[in-house]
Each structure stands twice: as C-alpha cells, then as structure tokens.
C-alpha positions in Angstrom: -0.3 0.9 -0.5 -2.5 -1.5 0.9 -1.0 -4.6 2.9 -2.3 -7.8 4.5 0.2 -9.9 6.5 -1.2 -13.4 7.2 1.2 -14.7 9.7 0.2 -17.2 12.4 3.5 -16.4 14.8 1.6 -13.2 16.2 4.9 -11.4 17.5 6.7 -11.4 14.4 3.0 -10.8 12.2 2.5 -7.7 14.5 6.5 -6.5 14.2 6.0 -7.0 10.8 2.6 -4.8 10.1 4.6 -1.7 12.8 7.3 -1.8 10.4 5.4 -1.7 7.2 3.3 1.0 9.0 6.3 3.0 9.7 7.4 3.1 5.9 3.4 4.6 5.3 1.3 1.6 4.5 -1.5 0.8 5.5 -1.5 -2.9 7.2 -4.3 -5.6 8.0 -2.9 -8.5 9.9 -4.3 -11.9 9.8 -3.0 -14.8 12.1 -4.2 -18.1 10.4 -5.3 -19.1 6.5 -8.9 -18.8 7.1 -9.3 -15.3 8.5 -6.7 -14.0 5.8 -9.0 -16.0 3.2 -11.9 -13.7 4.5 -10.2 -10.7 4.6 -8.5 -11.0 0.8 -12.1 -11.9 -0.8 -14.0 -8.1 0.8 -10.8 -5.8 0.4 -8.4 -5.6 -2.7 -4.7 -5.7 -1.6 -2.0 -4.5 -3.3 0.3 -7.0 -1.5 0.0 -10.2 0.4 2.9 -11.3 3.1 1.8 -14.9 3.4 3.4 -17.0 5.4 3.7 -20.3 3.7 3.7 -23.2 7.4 0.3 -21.9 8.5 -2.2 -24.2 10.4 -5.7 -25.4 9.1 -5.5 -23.3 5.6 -1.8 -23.2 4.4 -0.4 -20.9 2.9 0.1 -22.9 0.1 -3.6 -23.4 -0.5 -4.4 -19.9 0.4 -1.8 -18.5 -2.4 -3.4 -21.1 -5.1 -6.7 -19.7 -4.4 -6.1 -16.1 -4.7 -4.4 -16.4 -8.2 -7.3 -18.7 -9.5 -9.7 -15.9 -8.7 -7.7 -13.4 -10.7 -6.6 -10.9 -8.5 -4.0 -8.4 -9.2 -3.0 -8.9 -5.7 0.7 -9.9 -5.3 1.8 -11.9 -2.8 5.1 -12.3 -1.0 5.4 -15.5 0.5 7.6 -16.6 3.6 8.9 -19.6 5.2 11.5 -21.1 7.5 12.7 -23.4 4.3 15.1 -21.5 2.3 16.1 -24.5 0.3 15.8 -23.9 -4.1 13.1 -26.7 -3.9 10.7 -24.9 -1.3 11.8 -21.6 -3.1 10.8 -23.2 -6.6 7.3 -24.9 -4.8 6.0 -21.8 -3.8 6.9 -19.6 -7.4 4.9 -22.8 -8.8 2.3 -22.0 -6.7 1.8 -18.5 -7.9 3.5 -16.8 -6.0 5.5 -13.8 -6.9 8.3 -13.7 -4.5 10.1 -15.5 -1.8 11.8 -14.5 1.0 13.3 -16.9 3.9 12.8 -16.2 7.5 14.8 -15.1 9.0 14.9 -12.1 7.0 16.5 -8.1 6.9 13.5 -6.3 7.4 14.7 -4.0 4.9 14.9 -6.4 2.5 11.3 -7.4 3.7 10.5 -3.8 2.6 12.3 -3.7 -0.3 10.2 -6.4 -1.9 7.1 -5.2 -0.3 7.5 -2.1 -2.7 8.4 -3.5 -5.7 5.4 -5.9 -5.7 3.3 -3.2 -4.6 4.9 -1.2 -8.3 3.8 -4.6 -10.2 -0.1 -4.7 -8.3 -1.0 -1.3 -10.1 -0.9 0.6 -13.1 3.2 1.9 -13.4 4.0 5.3 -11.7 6.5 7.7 -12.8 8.7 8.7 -10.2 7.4 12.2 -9.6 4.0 13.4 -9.5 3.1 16.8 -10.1 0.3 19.6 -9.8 0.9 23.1 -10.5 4.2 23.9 -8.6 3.8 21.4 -6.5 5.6 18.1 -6.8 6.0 14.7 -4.6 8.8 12.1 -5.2 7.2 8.5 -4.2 10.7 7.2 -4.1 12.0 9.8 -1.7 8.7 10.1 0.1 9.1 14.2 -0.3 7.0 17.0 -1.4 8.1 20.1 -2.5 6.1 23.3 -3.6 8.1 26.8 -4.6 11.3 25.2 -3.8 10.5 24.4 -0.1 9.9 21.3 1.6 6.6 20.7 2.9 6.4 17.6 6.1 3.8 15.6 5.4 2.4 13.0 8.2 1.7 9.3 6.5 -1.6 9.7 6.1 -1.8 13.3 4.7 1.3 11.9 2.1 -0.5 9.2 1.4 -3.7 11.0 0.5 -1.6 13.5 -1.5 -0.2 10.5 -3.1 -3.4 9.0 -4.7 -5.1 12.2 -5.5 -2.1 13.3 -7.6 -2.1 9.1 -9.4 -5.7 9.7 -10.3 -4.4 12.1 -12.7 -7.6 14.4 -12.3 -10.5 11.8 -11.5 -12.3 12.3 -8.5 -11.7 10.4 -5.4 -13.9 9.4 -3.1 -13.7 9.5 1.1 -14.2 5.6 0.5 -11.4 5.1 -1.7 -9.0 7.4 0.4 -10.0 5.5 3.3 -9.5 2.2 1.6 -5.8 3.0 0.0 -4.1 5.1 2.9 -6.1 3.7 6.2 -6.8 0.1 7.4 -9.1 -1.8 8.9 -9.1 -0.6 12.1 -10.3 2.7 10.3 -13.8 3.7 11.5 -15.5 4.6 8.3 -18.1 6.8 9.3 -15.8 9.7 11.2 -14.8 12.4 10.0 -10.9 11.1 9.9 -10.5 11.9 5.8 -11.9 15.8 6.3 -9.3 16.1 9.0 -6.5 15.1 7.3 -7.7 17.0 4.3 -8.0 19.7 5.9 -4.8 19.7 7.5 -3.3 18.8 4.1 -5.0 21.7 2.3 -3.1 23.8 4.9 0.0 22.9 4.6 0.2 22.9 1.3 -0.9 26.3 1.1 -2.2 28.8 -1.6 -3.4 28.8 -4.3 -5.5 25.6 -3.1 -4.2 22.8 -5.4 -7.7 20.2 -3.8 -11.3 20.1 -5.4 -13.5 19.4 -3.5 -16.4 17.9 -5.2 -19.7 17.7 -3.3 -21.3 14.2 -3.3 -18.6 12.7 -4.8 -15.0 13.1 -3.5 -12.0 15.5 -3.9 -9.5 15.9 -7.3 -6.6 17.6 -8.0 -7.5 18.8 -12.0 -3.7 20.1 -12.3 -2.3 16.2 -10.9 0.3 15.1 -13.7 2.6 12.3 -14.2 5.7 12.7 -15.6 8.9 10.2 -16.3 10.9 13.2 -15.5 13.6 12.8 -12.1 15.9 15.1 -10.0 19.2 14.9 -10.8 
C-alpha cells in the first residue's frame, strides 16, 4: 500500500510515516499543501493522511482538488477540531474519513487499511499459488503447512504478484507499490529482494520471471475462502 502523509507539524508527520512503515507500507511525507499537491499529481496513492490546518495550500483546498481530478485516491483527513461541524466540513469536502488529533495510532492504522481496501479492486482474504498461501489480514505466509518469515518488502512483493492474478509485473510497478520515494530506481533493490524471496519460499519455484517485461506468478489465485 502506497501512503502520502501531508503534515506540516514535521515530528508528528515523520512519527506518523515510521509507524505506517512498520505495519509494511510504503510512506511519502509531505510537510505543507503545495509539495503534497506535487507529489499526488506524478504518483497514484492508495491513501492520503491530510492534515486539514496546513499553511499556504490547506488542506481543505488540497482534498477538493484531488477529488475533482478523479482519483481513486482516498484520503484521511485530520485536524485538531473534533467538533460534528468540522467533522461534517471536511466529509463535504470529499473527504472519506475523519479522524481528530489527538488520535490512537492504532486507530490511525485501522482507517489507513480500510481506505486503502476501498482505493483498489476488493481482495479476498487469502491469496493463493500452488501450496502456497498468504493471509493479508494476518500478514502470514504459509507453504506445506510451515510458516515462511517474510521481511516487508519481500511480503509486500509476494503480496502484489499473487493480486495480479497471473499478469506480469513489472520492476517499476513493484517498485512503485511496495517502495517509496526515497527508492533509487535504477539499483538493483527489486532483484535482491526477489531473489531472496524466491529462496525462501523454496521449491518448486512459484516466480516467472519474464524477460523484458517483469515477473508473474501463473498459479496466483484469489479465493473468499478463510482459516477457521
């Protein structure tokens, strides 16, 4: 999942971008309207922490104009008003949630997923390839009954191979989803982790690669079916 906090209180904008890093995303920060502006129109988020009191561009006008260009971008927008009218002001705006500082960072991250559900097509709980099979909610991977540990970045590259459902995905596109900005994209940091990915996970090899293009998993499935 792809994140851009645009917070101009750098403390709690960088707390907030370690703590949505440790939970796997990847995080851009912004600290004022106009820089967050710039970084929403080159790079499609899947969630936008927007902090509604920012200086020069507001938050307010910063939420309008990201929902008039049609984005499927959601944003989660904060304040230090938790009164219904503020609340009610910013869902008017397009907004499409609230939350009131301060706040439970779990909560925080609570919303940040659920948003992040509603920005892309709707994934079953498990995803599976073969014998192998990763629960998003439980951030786990199993394969022959065992427990495979996973960094963030080689589950998150597991994760959007197996949601492509068999299309190819390119080095770009991993880089884009499961690293941020501060990734440089012309090192080798994708063949690393996939190669430490392909390793752990084991035999037989469950990753394509496909020259030129990117890397599938043909086998990927998704399926409603849970644990019990």
């Amino acid at each position: 999942m792809r994140i851009l906090v645009v917070e101009d209180e750098k403390p709690l904008a960088d707390a907030i971008a370690r703590g949505l890093r440790r939970e796997g995303m990847a995080v851009d920060v912004a600290y004022d309207g106009e820089t967050g502006q710039e970084k929403a129109s080159i790079t499609r988020y899947d969630v936008l922490v927007l902090d509604r009191d920012l200086p020069g561009m507001s938050g307010d006008d910063l939420c309008r104009e990201l929902v008039s260009s049609g984005t499927l971008t959601r944003v989660l927008m904060l304040t230090a008003s938790g009164a219904v009218e503020d609340r009610v002001a910013g869902l008017s705006l397009g907004a499409d949630d609230y939350l009131a500082k301060p706040f439970a960072f779990v909560e925080l991250i609570a919303r940040v997923r659920a948003l992040g559900r509603r920005a892309t097509p709707a994934q079953p709980p498990l995803l599976t390839a073969l014998d192998l099979e990763l629960d998003s909610a439980r951030r786990t991977v199993r394969r022959r009954d065992g427990e495979i540990d996973l960094t963030r970045k080689e589950f998150g590259v597991l994760e959007v191979l197996l949601s492509a459902g068999g299309a190819v995905v390119s080095s770009e596109e991993l880089l884009e989803r499961v690293w941020d900005e501060n990734a440089d994209p012309f090192t080798t940091t994708v063949r690393v982790t996939m190669m430490t990915l392909r390793k752990k996970l084991g035999e037989p090899s469950i990753i394509e690669t496909v020259v030129g293009s990117g890397y599938r998993i043909p086998s990927a499935a998704r399926t409603e079916h849970t644990r019990g």
